[in-house]
C-alpha positions in Angstrom: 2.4 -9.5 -4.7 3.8 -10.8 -1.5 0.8 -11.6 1.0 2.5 -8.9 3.7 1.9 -6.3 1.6 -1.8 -7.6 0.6 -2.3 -7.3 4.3 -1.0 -4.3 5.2 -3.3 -2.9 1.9 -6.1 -4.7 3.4 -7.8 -4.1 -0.2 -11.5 -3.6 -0.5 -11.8 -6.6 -3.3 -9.4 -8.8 -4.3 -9.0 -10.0 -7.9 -8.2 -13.6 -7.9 -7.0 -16.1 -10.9 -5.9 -19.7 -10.1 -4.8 -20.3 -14.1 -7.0 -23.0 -15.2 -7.7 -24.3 -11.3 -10.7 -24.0 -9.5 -10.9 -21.4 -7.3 -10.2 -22.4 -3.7 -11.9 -19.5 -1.6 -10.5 -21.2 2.1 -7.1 -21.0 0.9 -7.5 -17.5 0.6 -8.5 -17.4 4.1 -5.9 -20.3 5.3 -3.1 -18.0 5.0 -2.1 -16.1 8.1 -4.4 -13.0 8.7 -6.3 -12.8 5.8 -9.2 -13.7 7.0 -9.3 -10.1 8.7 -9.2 -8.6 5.2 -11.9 -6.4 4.3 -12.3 -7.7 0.8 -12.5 -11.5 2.3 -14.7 -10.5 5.1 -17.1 -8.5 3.1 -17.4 -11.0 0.2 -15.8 -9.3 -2.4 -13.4 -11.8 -3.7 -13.8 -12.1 -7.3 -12.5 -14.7 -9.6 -10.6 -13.4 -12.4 -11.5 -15.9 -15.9 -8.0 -17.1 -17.0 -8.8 -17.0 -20.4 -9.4 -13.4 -20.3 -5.8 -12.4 -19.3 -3.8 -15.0 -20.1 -3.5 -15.3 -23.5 -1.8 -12.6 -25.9 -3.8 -10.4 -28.8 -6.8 -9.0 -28.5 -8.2 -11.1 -25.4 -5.9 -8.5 -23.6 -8.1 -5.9 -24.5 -11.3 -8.3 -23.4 -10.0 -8.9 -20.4 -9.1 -5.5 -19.9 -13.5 -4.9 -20.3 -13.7 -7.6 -18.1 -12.0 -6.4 -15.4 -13.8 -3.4 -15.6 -17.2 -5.0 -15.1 -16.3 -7.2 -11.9 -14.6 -4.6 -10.1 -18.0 -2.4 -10.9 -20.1 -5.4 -9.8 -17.7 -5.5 -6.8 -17.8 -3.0 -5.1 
């Protein structure tokens, strides 16, 4: 997704996965604006395990459960 139209969204979480990396939060915050967004100002960044989406088969549908759960716990 580009990062204009995250900021034009201004989403109230934001899902994150960095594909084996650790999860940087400030470079969320480094790029231009987005430290305005609602979902980076109100704490509801969530990291997204890479394992969980990443692979094919049934980790799909475990991930899917997954998601589920943080964006409950999120919001």
């Amino acid at each position: 997704m580009a990062p204009e139209a995250v900021l034009r969204a201004d989403p109230d979480v934001i899902l994150v996965c960095w594909c084996g990396r650790p999860f940087q939060p400030e470079r969320l915050t480094a790029r231009p604006g987005w430290a305005a967004l609602r979902a980076i100002r109100e704490g509801r960044v969530v990291e997204v395990p890479a394992e969980d989406f990443l692979q094919p088969g049934f980790r799909l549908v475990f991930g899917f459960e997954r998601l589920k759960q943080l964006l409950r716990s999120a919001v």
